[in-house]
C-alpha positions as CSV (number, residue, x, y, z in Angstrom):
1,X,-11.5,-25.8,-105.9
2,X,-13.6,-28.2,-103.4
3,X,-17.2,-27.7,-102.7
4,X,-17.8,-28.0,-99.0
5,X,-21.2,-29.7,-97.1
6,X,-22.7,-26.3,-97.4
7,X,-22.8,-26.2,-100.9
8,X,-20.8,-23.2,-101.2
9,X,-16.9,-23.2,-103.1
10,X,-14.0,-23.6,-101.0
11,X,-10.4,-22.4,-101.4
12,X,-7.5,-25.0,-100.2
13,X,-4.1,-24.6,-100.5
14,X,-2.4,-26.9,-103.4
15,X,1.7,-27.3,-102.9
16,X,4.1,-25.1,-105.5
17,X,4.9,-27.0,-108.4
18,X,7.4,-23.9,-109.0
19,X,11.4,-25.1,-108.9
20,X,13.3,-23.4,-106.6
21,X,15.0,-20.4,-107.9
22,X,18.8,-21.7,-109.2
23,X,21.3,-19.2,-107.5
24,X,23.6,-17.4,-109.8
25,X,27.3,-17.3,-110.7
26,X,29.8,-15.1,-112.0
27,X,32.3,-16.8,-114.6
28,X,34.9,-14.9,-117.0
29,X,33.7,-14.6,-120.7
30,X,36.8,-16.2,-122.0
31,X,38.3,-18.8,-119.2
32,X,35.7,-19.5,-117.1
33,X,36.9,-18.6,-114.2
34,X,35.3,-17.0,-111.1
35,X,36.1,-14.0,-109.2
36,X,37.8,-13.9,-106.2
37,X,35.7,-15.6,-103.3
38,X,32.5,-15.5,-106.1
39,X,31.8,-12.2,-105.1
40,X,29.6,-9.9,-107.7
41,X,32.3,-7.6,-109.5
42,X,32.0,-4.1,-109.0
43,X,30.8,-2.6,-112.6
44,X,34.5,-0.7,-113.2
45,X,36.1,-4.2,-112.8
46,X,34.4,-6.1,-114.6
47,X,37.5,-7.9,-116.3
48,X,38.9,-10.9,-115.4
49,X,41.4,-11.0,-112.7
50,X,42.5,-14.4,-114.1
51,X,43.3,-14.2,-117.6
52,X,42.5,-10.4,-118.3
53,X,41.0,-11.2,-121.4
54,X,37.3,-11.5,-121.1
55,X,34.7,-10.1,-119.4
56,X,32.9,-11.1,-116.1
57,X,29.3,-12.4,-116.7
58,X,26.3,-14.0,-114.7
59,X,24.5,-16.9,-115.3
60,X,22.1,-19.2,-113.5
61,X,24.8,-21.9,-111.2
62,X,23.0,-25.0,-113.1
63,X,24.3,-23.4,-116.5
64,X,27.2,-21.7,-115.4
65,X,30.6,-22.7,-117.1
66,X,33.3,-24.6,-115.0
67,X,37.2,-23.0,-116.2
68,X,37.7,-26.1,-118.0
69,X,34.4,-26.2,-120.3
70,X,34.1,-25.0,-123.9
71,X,31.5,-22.8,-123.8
72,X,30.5,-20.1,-126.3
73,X,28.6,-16.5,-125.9
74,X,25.7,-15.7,-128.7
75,X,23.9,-12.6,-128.5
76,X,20.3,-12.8,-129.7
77,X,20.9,-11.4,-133.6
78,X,22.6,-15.3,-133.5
79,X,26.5,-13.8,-133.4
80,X,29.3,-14.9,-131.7
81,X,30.6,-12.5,-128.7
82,X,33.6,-14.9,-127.0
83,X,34.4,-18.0,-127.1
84,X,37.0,-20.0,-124.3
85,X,40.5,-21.2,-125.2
86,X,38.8,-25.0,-125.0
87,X,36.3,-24.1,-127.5
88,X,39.0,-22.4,-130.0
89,X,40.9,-26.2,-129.4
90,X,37.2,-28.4,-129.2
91,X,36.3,-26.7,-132.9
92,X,39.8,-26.0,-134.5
93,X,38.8,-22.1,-134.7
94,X,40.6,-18.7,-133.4
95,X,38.0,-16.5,-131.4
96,X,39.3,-13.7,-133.3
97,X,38.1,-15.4,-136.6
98,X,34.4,-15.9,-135.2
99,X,33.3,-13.0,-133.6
100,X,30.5,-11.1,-134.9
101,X,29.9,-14.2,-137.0
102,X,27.0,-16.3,-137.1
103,X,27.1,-19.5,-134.5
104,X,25.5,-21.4,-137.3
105,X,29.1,-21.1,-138.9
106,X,30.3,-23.1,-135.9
107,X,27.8,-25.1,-134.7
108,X,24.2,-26.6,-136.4
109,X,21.5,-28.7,-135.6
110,X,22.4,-32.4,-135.2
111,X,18.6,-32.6,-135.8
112,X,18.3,-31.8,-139.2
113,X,14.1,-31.1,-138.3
114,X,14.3,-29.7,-135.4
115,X,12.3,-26.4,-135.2
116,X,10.9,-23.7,-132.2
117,X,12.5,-23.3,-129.2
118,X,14.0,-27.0,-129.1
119,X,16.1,-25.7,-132.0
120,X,19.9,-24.2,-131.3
121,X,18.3,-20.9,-132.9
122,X,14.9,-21.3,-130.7
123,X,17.3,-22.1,-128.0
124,X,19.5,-19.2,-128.3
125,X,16.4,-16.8,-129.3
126,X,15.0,-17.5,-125.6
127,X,18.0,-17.3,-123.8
128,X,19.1,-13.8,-124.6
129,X,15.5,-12.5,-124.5
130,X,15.9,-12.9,-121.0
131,X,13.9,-16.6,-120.6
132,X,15.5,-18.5,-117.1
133,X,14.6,-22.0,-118.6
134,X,18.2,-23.8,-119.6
135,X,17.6,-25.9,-122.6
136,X,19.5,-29.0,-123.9
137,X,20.3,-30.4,-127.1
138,X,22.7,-32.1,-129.2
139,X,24.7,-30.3,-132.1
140,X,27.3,-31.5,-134.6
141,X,30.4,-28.9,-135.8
142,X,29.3,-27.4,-138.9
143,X,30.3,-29.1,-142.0
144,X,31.2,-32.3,-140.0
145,X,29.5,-35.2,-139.9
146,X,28.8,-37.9,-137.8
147,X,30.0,-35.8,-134.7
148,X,27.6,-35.2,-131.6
149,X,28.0,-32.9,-129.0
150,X,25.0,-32.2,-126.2
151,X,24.9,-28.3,-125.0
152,X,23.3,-26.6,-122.6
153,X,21.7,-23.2,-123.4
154,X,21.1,-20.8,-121.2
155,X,20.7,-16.9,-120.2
156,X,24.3,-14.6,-119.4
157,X,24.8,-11.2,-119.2
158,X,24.9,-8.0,-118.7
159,X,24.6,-7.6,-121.7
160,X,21.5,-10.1,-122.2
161,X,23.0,-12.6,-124.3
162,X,23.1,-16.8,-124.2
163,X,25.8,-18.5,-122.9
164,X,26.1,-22.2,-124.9
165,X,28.0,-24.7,-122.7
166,X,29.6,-28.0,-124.5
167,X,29.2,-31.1,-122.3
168,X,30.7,-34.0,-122.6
């Protein structure tokens, strides 16, 4: 606020600091790949037309998976929902062996201190309560050592849950 010659407060307008809202994309819950022509399924078809094995999701385009990216889905009690064919290869498990497990059984902290939201479980906490933010950080496969992997984190759904991308 600016106080003018008169003595008396004066509004001005400040610019947005706000980001620009990161369109969203539809990706299958077990190959990654988007419908036909990206087009938002219709709720009845909601499996994949590409692989027929998972389920078709939503997430924010900067988070998104690509058809070739291990990615996992977490929902927010910390279990595994699916898991793509280059995640079973990247962490030598079956998806049917880790569903409804805990992630923490795949994946921990490469930061053996971290804690709040820049933790994996912080990270996955916010995501599927709904937060937009996409969060990086690194992880290691659980019981290996001296592997790092960064990962984005970041909001899927319907159902709310957090989709966890592997990067390179």
């Amino acid at each position: 606020m600016a106080i003018d010659f008169t003595g008396r407060a004066a509004l001005r307008l400040v610019p947005s600091t706000a980001e620009e809202a990161c369109p969203s994309q539809w990706f299958c819950g077990h190959c990654g790949a988007p419908p036909p022509n990206n087009e938002t399924p219709a709720p009845p078809a909601r499996v994949c037309g590409e692989c027929g094995l998972g389920l078709l999701l939503e997430a924010r385009g900067d988070v998104a998976p690509k058809p070739e990216d291990p990615f996992l889905i977490v929902d927010g009690s910390l279990h595994v929902c699916a898991m793509s064919a280059s995640s079973e290869s990247l962490l030598a498990v079956a998806e049917t062996d880790v569903i409804n497990r805990p992630v923490t059984e795949l994946l921990t902290p490469a930061d053996a201190e971290a804690s709040g939201p820049e933790s994996l479980a912080g990270a996955i906490m916010h995501a599927a309560g709904g937060e937009d933010e996409v969060r990086r950080l690194m992880v290691r496969p659980a019981n290996v050592f001296g592997v790092r992997m960064p990962l984005r984190v970041g909001a899927c759904g319907p159902p709310r849950a957090a989709l966890i991308v592997l990067e390179d």
